[in-house]
C-alpha positions as CSV (number, residue, x, y, z in Angstrom):
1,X,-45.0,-37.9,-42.3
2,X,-45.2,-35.2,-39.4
3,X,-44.8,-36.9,-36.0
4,X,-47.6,-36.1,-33.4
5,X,-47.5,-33.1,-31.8
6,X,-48.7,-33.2,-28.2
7,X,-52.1,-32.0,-27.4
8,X,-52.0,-27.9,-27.4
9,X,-49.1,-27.6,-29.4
10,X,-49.0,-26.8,-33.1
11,X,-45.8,-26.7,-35.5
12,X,-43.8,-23.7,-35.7
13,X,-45.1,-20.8,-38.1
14,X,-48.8,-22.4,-38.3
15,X,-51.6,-20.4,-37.2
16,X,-54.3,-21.5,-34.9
17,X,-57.3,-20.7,-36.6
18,X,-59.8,-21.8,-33.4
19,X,-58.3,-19.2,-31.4
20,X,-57.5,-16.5,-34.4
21,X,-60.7,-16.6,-36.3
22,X,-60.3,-15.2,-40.0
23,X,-60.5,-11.4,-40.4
24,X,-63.3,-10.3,-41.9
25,X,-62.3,-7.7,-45.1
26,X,-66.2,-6.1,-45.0
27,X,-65.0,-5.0,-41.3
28,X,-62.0,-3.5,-42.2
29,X,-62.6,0.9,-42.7
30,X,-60.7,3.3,-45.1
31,X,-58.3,4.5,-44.0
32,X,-58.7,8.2,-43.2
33,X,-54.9,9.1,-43.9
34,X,-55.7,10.3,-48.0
35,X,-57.5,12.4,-50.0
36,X,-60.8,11.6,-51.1
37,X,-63.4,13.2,-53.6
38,X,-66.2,14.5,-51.4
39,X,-67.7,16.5,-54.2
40,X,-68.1,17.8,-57.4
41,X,-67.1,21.3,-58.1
42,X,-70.4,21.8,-59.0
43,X,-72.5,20.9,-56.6
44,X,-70.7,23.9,-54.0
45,X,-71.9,26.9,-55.4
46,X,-70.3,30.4,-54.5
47,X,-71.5,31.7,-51.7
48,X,-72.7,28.5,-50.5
49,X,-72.6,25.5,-48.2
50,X,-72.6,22.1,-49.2
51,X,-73.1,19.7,-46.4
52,X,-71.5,15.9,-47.3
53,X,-70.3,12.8,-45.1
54,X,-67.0,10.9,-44.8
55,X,-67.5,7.4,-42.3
56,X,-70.3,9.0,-40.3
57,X,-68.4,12.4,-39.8
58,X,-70.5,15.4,-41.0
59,X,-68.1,17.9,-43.3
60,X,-69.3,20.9,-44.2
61,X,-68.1,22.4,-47.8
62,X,-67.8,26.1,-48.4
63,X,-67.2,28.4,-51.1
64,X,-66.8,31.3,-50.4
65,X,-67.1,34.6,-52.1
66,X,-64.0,35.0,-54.0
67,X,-64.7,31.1,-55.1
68,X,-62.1,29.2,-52.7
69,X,-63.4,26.2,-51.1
70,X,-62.4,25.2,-47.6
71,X,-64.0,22.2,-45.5
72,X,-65.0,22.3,-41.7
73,X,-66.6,19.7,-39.7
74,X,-70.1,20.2,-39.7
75,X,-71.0,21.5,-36.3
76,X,-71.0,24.8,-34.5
77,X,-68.7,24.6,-31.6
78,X,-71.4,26.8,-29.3
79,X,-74.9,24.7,-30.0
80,X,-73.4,21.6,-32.2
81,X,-75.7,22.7,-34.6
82,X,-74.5,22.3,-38.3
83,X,-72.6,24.7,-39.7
84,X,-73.8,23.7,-43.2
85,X,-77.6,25.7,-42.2
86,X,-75.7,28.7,-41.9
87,X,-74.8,32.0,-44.2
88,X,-71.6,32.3,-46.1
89,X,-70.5,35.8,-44.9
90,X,-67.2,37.0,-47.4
91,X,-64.3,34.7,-46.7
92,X,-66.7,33.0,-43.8
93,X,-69.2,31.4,-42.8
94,X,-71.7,32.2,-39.9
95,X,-73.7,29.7,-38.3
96,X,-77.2,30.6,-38.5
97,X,-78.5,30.1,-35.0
98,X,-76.3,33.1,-32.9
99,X,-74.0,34.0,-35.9
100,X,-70.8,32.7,-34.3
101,X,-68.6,32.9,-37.8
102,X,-66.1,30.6,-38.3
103,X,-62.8,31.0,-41.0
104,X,-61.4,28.5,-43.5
105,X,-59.3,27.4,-40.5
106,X,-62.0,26.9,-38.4
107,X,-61.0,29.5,-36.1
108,X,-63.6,31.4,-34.6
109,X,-63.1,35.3,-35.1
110,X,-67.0,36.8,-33.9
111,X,-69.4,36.5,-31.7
112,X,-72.1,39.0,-32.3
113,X,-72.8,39.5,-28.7
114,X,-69.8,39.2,-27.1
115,X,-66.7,40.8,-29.6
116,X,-63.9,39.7,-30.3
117,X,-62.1,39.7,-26.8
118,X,-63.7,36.1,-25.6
119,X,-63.7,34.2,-28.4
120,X,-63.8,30.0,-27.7
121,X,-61.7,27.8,-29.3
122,X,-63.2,26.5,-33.2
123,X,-64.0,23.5,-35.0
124,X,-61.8,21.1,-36.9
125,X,-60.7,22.1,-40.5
126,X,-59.9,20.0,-43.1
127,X,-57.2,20.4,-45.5
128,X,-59.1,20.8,-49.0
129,X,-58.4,21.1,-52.5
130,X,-59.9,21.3,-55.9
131,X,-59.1,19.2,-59.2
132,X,-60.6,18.2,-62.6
133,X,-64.0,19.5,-61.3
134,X,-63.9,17.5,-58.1
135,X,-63.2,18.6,-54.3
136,X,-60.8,16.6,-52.7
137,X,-60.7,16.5,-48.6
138,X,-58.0,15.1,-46.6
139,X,-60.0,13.4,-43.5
140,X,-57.1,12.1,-41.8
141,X,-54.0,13.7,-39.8
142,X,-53.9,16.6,-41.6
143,X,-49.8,17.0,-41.0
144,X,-49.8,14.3,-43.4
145,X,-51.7,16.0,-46.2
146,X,-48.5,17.9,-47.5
147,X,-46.8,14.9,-48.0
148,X,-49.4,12.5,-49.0
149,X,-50.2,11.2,-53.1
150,X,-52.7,12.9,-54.6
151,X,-54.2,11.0,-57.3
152,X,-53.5,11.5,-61.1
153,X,-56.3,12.7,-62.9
154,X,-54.2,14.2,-66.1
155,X,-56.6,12.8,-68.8
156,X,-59.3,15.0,-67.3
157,X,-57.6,18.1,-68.1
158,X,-56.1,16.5,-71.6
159,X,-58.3,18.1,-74.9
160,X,-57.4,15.2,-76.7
161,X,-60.1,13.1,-74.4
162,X,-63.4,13.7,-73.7
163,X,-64.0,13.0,-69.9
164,X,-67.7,11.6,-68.7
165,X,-68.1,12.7,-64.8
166,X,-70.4,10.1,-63.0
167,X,-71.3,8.7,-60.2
168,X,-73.5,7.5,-56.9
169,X,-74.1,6.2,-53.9
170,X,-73.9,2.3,-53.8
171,X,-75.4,0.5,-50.5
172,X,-72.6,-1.7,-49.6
173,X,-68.9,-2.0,-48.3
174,X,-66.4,-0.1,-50.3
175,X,-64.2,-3.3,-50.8
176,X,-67.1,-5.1,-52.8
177,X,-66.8,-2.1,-55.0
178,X,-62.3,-3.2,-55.8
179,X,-63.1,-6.0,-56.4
180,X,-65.8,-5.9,-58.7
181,X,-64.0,-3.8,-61.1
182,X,-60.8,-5.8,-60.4
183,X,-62.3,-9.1,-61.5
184,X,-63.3,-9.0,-65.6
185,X,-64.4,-12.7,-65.4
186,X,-67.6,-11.7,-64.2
187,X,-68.9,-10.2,-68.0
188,X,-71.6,-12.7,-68.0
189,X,-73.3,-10.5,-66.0
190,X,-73.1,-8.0,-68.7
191,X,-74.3,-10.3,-71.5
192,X,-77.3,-8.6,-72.5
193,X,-75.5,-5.7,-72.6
194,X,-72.2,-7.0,-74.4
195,X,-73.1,-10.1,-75.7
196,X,-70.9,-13.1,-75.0
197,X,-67.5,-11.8,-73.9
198,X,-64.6,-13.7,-72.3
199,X,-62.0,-12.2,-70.6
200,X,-58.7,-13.3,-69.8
201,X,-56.0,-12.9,-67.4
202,X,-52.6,-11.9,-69.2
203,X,-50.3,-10.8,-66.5
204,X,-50.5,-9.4,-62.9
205,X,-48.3,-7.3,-60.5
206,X,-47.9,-5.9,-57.6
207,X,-46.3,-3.1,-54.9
208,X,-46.3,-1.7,-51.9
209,X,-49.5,-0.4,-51.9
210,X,-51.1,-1.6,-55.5
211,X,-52.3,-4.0,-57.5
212,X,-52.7,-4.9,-61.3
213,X,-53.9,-6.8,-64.2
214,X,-54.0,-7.3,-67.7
215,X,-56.6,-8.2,-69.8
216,X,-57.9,-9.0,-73.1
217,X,-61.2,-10.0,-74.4
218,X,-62.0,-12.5,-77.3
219,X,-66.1,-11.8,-78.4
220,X,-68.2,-15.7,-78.4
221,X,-71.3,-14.1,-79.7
222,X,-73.1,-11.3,-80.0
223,X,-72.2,-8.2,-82.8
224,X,-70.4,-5.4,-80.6
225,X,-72.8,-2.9,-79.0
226,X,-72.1,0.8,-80.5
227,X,-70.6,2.1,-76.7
228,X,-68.4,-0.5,-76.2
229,X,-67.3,0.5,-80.0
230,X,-66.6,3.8,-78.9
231,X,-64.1,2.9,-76.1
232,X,-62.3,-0.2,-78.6
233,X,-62.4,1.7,-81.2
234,X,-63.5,-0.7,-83.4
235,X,-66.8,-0.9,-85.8
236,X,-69.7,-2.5,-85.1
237,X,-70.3,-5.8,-86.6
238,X,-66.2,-5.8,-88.0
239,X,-64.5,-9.0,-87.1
240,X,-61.6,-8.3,-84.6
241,X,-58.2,-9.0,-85.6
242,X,-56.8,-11.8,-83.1
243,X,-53.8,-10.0,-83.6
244,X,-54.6,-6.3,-82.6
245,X,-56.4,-6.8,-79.0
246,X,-56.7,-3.9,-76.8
247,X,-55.4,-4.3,-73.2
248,X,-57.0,-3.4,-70.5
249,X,-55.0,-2.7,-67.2
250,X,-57.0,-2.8,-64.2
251,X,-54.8,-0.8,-61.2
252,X,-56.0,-0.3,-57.4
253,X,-53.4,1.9,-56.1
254,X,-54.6,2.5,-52.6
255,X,-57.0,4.2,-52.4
256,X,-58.6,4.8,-55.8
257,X,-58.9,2.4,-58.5
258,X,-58.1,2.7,-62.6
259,X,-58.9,1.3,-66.0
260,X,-56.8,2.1,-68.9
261,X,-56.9,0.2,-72.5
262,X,-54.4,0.6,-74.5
263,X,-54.0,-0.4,-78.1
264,X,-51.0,-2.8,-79.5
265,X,-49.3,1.0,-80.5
266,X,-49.7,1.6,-76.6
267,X,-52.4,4.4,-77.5
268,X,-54.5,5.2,-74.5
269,X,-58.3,4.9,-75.6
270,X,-59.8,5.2,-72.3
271,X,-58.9,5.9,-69.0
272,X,-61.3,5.7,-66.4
273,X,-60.6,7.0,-62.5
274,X,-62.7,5.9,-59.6
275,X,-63.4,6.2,-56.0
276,X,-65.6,4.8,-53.2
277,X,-65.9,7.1,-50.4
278,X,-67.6,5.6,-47.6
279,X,-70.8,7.7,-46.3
280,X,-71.8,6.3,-43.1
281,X,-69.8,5.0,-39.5
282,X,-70.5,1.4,-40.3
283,X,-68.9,1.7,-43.8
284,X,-71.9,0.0,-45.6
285,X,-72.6,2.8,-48.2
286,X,-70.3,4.2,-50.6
287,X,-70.4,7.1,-53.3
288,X,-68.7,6.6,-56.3
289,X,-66.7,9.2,-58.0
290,X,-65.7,8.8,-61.4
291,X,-63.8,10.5,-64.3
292,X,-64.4,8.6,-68.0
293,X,-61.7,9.9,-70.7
294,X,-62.1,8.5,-73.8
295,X,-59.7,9.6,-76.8
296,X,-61.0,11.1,-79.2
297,X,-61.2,10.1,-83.0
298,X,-59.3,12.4,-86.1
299,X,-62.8,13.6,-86.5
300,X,-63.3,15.1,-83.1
301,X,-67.3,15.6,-83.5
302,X,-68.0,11.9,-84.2
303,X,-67.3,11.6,-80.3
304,X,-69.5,14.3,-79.6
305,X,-72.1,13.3,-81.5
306,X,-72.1,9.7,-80.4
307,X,-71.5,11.0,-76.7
308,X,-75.2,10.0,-76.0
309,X,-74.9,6.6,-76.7
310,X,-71.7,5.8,-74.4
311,X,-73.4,7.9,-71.6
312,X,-76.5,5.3,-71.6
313,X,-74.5,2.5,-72.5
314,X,-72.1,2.7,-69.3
315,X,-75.2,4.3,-67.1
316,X,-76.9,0.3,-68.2
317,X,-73.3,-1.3,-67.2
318,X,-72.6,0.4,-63.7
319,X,-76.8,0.1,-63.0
320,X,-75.8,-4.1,-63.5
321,X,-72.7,-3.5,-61.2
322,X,-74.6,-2.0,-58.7
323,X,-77.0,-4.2,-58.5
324,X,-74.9,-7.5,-57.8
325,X,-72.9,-5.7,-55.1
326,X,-75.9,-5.0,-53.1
327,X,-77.1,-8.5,-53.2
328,X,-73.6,-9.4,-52.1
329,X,-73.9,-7.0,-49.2
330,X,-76.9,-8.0,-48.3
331,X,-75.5,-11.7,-48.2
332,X,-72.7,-10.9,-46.2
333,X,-75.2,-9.0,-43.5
334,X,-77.6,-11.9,-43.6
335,X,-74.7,-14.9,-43.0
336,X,-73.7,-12.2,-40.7
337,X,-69.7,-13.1,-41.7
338,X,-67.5,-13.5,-45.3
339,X,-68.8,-16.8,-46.7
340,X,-67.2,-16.0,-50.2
341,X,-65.1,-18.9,-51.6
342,X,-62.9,-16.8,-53.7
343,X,-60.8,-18.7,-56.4
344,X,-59.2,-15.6,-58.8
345,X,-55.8,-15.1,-57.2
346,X,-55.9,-11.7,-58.1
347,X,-58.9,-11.2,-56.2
348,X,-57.2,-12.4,-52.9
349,X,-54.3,-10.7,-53.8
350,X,-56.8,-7.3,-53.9
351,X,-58.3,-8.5,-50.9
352,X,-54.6,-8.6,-49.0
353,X,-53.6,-5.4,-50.1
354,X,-57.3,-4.2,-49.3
355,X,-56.9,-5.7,-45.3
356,X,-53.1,-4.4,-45.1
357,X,-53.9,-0.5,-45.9
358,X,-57.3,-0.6,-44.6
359,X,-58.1,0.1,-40.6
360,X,-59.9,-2.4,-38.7
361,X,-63.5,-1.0,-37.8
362,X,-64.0,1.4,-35.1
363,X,-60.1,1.8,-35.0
364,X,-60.7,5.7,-35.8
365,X,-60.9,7.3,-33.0
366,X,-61.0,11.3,-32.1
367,X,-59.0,13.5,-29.3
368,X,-58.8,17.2,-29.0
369,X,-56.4,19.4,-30.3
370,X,-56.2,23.0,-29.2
371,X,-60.1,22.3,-28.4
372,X,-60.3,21.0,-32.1
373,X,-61.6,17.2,-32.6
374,X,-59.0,15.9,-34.5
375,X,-59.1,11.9,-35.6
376,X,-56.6,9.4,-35.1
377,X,-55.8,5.6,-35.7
378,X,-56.0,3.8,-32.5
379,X,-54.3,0.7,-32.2
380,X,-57.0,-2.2,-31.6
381,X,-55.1,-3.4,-28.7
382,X,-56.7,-0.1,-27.2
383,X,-60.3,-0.9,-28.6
384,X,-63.2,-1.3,-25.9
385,X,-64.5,-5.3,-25.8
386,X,-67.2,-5.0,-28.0
């Protein structure tokens, strides 16, 4: 037994939880220091401006002319008006109140009225690139774009897949979003859709910055809907072989997310790639973007031709996800805290790894270089009392 401690003490190493309340994970913002999918390719047309959001800060998209993207913050520095209202001029774009024109480094090079002699300092640009029909935005310190991961998204680009782009905007925290996909025991929700499945847990790791798990799946009741088929690879109706499950690894690797099955010869059926990008300041909406490669068959067509079906089969699964992660935001917003007792330790393991890269809300803050706003991390020592 531990002897008494006197009153205001506590043993070494233990934490006092009156005084250090619990942090809450729905409170905790992206971290701006990656790149994220703001885009599809086709939705920033040449010659056009394409106006999108990251956390409550306006971007503004741009193709230009010769079809090369760049990204600016969404403001003219002279009025504040956005710059996503104005006229793609060449290379630039000019804001369509006074036509101050900006280039894809946010400089401004013309004033119509007053030359070239006087020209003011510009906006903030964001490093940008394009990739498997998505465009990618680095919203943090952009010295750190060089050097910072940029996601895989081979399978996208591989003719021996067939890749589904989808996605939307989901009204709650990006974190509810993890660990939904991350957690395979809830398929109950899905049993309308799948019939009786159980998953279960095979193995789990972790690094620095990422998390994983294995899965298989044993079928209870219910004959196997044609989409799911098409991603197992197996008939409809045909009794599975205990012997030849699929896996299915589940990755976060900060900040996206992945699912890959594999089959017992290590073939890669599908692999899916996913990101939540948070839309407004308060982090409670998300949009999804995702890429869905699925392998296809010795007869190529049969994918094609089936193509229909897995499109409304997984628009009916992520129209279910969707669904329960709102009603879990809206929980968390009416008990006004993080009331979930969580049980799965790979969920809490997510959740840890979510906290640790994640940066506590209202900790991005903005400062001016060169007359540029320009975000940083601030530490929350230097937070104002809220």
């Amino acid at each position: 037994m531990h002897a008494a401690l006197p009153q205001g003490e506590q043993e070494a190493g233990s934490i006092d939880t009156s005084a250090s309340p619990p942090r809450d994970l729905r409170r905790i913002d992206i971290h701006p220091d990656h790149w994220y999918p703001l885009a599809w390719s086709r939705e920033v047309k040449r010659g056009h401006a394409h106006a999108v959001r990251f956390a409550g800060d306006p971007i503004v998209l741009v193709r230009t002319e010769s079809g090369k993207v760049f990204a600016l913050e969404d403001r003219c520095a002279h009025r504040q008006v956005p710059l996503s209202a104005g006229v793609v001029d060449g290379e630039s774009i000019r804001c369509c109140y006074h036509g101050w024109t900006y280039d894809c480094t946010g400089r401004c090079t013309d004033i119509p009225y007053l030359g070239r002699e006087r020209l003011p300092n510009g906006v903030r640009a964001y490093p940008c690139r394009e990739e498997a029909g998505l465009v990618f935005v680095f919203t943090g310190d952009p010295q750190l774009a060089d050097t910072a991961r940029f996601p895989s998204l081979s399978s996208a680009a591989d003719k021996a897949y067939k890749t589904r782009r989808f996605g939307q905007e989901v009204n709650c925290h990006y974190t509810f979003m993890h660990e939904n996909l991350m957690d395979m025991n809830h398929q109950f929700l899905h049993r309308r859709q799948m019939g009786s499945m159980r998953a279960r847990s095979v193995g789990r790791r972790r690094g620095e910055d990422w998390i994983e798990v294995d899965y298989t799946f044993a079928r209870e009741a219910g004959k196997q809907p044609i989409g799911e088929a098409l991603v197992f690879g197996q008939k409809r109706g045909e009794k599975a072989d205990p012997a030849q499950k699929d896996v299915m690894t589940i990755r976060t690797e900060y900040p996206y997310q992945t699912l890959k099955i594999r089959t017992k010869d290590e073939t890669m059926v599908m692999d899916l790639w996913i990101a939540y990008v948070p839309l407004d300041a308060k982090q409670r909406t998300n949009r999804t973007f995702g890429l869905l490669s699925i392998r296809r068959p010795k007869i190529p067509v049969l994918l094609d031709a089936a193509w229909p079906l897995l499109v409304w089969f997984t628009e009916r699964i992520f129209k279910e996800d969707r669904w329960i992660v709102e009603r879990e935001q809206e929980a968390h917003d009416r008990q006004g805290a993080d009331h979930n007792h969580e049980v799965f330790p790979v969920i809490n393991e997510l959740r840890a790894l979510l906290m640790d890269h994640g940066v506590p809300h209202r900790a991005a803050g903005v400062h001016e270089v060169d007359g540029r706003r320009v975000h940083r991390i601030v530490p929350v020592e230097e937070l104002p009392a809220s």
